[in-house]
N, C-alpha and C positions, 0 to 999 in steps of 0.2 A: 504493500500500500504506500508505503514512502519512497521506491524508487522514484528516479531521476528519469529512469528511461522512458520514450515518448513523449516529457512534456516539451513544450517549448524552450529554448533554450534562456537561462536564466537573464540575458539583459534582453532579448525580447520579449518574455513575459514582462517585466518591469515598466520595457516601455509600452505593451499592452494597457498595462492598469494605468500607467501615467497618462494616455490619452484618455483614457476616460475619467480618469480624474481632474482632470481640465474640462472633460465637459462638465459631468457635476460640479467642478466649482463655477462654471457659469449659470447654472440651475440657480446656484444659490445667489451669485451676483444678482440672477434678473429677482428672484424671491424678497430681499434685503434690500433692493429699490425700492420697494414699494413703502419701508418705514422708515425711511429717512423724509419722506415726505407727505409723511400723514396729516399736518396742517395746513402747509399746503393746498393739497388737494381738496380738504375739506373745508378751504375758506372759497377756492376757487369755481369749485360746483358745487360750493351751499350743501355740503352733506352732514348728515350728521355722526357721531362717533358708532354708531353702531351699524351703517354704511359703509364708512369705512372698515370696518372689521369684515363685513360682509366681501368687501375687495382683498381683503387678503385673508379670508377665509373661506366661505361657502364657494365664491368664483371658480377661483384655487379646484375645491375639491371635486366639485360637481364634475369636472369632466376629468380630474385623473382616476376619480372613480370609474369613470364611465368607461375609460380607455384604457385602464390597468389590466383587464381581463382579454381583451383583445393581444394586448402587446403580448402580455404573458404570455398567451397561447401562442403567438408568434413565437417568441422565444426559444420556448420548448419543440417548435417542430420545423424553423427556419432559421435563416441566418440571424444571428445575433447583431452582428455586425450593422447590419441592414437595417434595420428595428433602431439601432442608436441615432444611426445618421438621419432618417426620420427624423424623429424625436428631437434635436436636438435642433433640426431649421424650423420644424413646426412653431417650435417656443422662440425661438430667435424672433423670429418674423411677426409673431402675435407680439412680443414683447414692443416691437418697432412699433407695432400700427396701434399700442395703448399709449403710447404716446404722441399717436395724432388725434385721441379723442380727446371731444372736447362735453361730452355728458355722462352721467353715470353709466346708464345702459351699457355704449359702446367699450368703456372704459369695462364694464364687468366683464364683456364679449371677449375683450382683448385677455384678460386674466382668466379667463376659462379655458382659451387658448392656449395657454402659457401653461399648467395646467395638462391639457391633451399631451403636450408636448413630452415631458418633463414625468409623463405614466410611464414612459419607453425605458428610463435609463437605470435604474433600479433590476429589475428583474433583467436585462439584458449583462448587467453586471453581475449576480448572484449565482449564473448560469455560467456562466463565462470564465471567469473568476479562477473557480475550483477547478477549471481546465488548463489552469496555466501552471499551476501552484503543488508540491505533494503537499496531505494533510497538513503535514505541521509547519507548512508555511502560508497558509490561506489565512486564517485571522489577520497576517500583518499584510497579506497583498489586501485585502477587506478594509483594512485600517487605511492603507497609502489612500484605495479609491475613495474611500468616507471620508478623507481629511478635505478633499475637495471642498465638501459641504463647510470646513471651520475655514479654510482659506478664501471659497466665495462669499462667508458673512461677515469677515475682516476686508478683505478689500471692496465688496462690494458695497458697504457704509465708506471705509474710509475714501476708496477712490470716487465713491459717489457725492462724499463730500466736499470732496476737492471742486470737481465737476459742480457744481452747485453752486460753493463762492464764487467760480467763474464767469458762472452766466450770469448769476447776482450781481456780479460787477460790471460786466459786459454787454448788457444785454443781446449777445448778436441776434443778428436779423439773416435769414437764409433764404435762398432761392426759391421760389414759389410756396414760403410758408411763411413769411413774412419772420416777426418779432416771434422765438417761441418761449413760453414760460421756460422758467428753469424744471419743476417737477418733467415737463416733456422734455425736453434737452436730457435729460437723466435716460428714463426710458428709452428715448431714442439711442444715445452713446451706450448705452450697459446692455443692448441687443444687438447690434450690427456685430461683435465680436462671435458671435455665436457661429453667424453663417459659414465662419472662415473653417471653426472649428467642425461643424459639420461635416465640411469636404476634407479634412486632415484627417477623420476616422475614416470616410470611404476608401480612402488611396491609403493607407498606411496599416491598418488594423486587415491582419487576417484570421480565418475563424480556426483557433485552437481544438484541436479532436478531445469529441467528448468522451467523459472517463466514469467507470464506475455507475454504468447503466442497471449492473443488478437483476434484477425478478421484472424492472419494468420493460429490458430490452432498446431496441435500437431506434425503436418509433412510440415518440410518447402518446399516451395513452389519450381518449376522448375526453373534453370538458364531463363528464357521466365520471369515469374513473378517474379524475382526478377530482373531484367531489368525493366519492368513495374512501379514498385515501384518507382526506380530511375528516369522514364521516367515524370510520374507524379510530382514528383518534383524536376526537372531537375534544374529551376534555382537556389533553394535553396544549391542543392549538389552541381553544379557547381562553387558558388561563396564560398560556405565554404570547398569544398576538393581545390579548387586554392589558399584561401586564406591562408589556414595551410600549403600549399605549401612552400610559402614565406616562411615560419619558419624552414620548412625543408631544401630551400638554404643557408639560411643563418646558419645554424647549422652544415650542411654539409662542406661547407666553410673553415669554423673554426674545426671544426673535422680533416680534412684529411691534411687542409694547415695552422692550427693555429701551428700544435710544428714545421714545416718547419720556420715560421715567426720570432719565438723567435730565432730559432739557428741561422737563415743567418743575421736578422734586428738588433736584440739584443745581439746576442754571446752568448747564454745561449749554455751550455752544456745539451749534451744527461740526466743526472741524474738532472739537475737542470730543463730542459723542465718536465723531470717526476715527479718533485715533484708540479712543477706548474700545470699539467692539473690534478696530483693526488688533489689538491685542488681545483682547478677548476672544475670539474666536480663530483671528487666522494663527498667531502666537500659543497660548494655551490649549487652544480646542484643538489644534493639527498635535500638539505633543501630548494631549489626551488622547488621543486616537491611535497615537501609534501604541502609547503605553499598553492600553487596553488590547490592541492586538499582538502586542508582545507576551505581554499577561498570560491571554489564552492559550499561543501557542505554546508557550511552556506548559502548562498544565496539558494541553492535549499532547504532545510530546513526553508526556509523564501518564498516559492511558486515561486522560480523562475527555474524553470525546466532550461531552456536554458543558466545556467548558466555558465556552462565549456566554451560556447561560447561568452560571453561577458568578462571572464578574461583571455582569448588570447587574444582578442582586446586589453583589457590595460597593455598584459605584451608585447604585439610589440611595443609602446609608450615608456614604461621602457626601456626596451633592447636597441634601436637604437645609441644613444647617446653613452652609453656605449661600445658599439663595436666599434662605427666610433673611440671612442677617444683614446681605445688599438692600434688600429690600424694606428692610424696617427700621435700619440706620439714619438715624438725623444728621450724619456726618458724608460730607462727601467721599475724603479718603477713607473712610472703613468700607464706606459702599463699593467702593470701585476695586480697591485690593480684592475682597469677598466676592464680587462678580467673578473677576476674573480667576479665582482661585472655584469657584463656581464653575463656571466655563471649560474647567480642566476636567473635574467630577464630569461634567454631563458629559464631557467627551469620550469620556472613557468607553460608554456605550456603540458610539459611530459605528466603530467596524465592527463591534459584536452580532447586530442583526443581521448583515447578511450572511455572515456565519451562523448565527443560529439558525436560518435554512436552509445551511449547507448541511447543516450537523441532523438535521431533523427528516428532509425530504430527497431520497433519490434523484439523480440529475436529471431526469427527462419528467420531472417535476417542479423542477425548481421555476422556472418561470410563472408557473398558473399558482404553487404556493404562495411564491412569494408577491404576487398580485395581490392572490386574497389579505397578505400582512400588509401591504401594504396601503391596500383601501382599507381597514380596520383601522389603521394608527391613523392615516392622514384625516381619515373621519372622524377621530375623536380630538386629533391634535389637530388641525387648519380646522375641521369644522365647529371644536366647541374650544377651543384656548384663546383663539381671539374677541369670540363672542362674548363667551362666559367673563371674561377680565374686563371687558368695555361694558359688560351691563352693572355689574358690580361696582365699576368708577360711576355710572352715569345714575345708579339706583342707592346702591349702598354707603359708598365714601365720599359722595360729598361734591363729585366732579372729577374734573381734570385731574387735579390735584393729589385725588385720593389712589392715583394708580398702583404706586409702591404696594398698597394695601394689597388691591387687588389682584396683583402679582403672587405676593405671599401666597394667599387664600388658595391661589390656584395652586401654585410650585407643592405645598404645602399635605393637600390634596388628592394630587397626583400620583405623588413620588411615594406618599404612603400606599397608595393602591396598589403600582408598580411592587412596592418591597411585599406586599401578602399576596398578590397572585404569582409572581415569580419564585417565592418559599414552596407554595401548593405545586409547582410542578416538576419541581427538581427529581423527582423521585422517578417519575414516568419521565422525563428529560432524556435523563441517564441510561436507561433502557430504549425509550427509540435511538438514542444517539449511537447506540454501541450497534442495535440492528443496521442501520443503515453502514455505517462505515467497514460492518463484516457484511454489507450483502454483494 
């Protein structure tokens, strides 16, 4: 199982995942647009705060939902490869034309878009992945491709910030669009970079031979038998896609309304929130990620298959604490130290989930599993972390103001969830983990 022989060779699988980890960091680039400029937006088309959460949340999920199941099944029975570079001009391009709208609707159309797009690259990487990699080096190729996501939420605030005093200062005026806001000028610069990358996956990425096909064989099974699978071990996926849930509220939370928190709680400026989440997440969250996939691999390298799942459990323990205390802090520097020491905890996680569906489901499943996981999280994380935290500032705390609070509430919440449904599965964990990687 840990030969060398047939994978890829070791600096072309690298530069394998390193492409796709340039596309997921633009995922997150175009995602982490959208909350640098939440006021914005909402003075400019008269929205109100639970609108905008709607824009980067319900928009969001409604069609990566829609489109996760499709991709996935792509995945599983066609080029992988193929399915990326889709995926990644689809969102490019929506991401461009959300920023030629100029009303709600379109503006939602556009983020639903972006969204479709952005279903593809998840299960195309979870499938992928484990074919470049033997066992006990997958957790940290999982970690490299997840760091995307701490590297696109770091630059994609800070360099959006940049971008933003620019055009705040500048106002330019362009070729048949006249004067554009700065929030458009944003959207517009943090999507064109996508299309490039699109076409650097088609020409450069080839598809790695799939490994470790097992009882399912060489053609994966129908939408029917891959439900089946799931059905079988229902309570297992139930209590560990609910439980990475948790991590996805509380991540989401802090994603869309953590640079809100700093500028209204703490007065930080638009370039000072961007240097913060540029450390926050591209700094801490990228050296959480690898940790975390260092972590597991040592542990699976030492016969513990199910290990991706036993160090989310101890990094929702890490993280709580840390978030409740940025959060509840009257003081800037404690808040911001504790964010970012925050930021490391949550990261721990990254590369663990798609590991945990490597670890749980046969490879000519992996795609349509990892669909199902990941409409579950994004439906609890984008669909209730933004809403739930904007109604609670606009019902419970008082306003704007009270978001820190709301932050808490939710991190708080979450992470407790995560820590009791992830304890509940360890046991069955452990056992499909060991089936699948002797099938």
């Amino acid at each position: 199982m840990t030969s060398e022989a047939g994978y890829p060779s070791a600096a072309y699988a690298y530069f394998i995942v390193g492409v796709m980890m340039v596309a997921y960091m633009f995922a997150f680039v175009d995602r982490m647009a959208l909350s640098l400029v939440v006021d914005p937006i909402r003075r400019d088309l008269h929205l109100t705060e639970t609108q905008v959460s709607a824009l980067a949340g319900a928009s969001f999920v409604i069609c990566y939902v829609l489109f996760s199941f499709p991709f996935g099944r792509w995945v599983d029975r066609r080029s992988r490869r193929d399915v990326m570079t889709l995926g990644v001009a689809l969102w490019s391009v929506a991401m461009i034309g959300s920023g030629l709208a100029t009303r709600f609707w379109p503006l939602f159309a556009g983020r639903m878009l972006v969204g479709a797009g952005e279903a593809s690259v998840n299960p195309a990487a979870y499938s992928m992945i484990p074919d470049c990699f033997p066992p006990e080096r997958r957790t940290f190729g999982m970690a490299i491709f997840s760091s995307g996501a701490a590297v696109g939420g770091g630059l994609g605030v800070y360099l959006g910030s940049l971008l933003l005093n620019w055009a705040e200062a500048m106002h330019p005026v362009f070729p048949f669009l006249g004067r554009v806001a700065p929030w458009k000028l944003l959207f517009i610069g943090m999507g064109l970079p996508g299309v490039a990358v699109s076409i650097l996956i088609f020409l450069t990425v080839r598809e790695p031979a799939r490994r470790n096909v097992g009882v399912i064989g060489d053609h994966a099974p129908s939408a029917e038998g891959a439900a089946a699978y799931l059905r079988r071990h229902a309570r297992l996926f139930t209590l560990v896609f609910v439980g990475f849930s948790g991590f996805a509220i509380s991540n989401y939370g802090f994603t869309v309304w953590g640079p809100s928190y700093f500028m209204r709680v703490h007065h930080l400026t638009v370039a000072q929130v961007g240097l913060l989440a540029g450390l926050g997440f591209a700094v801490f969250g990228t050296a959480g990620m690898l940790t975390g996939g260092l972590w597991s691999d040592r542990l699976i390298k030492a016969g513990r298959p199910e290990a991706p799942i036993g160090v989310a459990l101890r990094a929702a323990w890490i993280q709580a604490p840390l978030f409740l205390g940025a959060y509840l802090s009257p003081w800037t520097t404690p808040a911001t130290v504790l964010f970012c020491a925050g930021m490391f905890a949550a990261s721990l996680v990254g590369g663990l989930q798609g590991a945990m569906i490597q670890a749980l489901a046969p490879n000519r499943l992996r795609g349509q599993v990892g669909a199902v996981f990941l409409t579950t999280v994004n439906l609890l994380g984008l669909g209730i972390a933004p809403t739930l935290t904007a109604l609670m500032t606009d019902y419970v705390f008082g306003g704007p103001a009270g978001v820190g609070k709301s932050l808490a509430v939710t991190s708080a919440v979450s992470l407790a969830m995560a820590s009791i449904l992830i304890a509940l599965a360890m046991r069955s964990a452990r056992a499909r983990a060991h089936d699948v990687l002797n099938s």
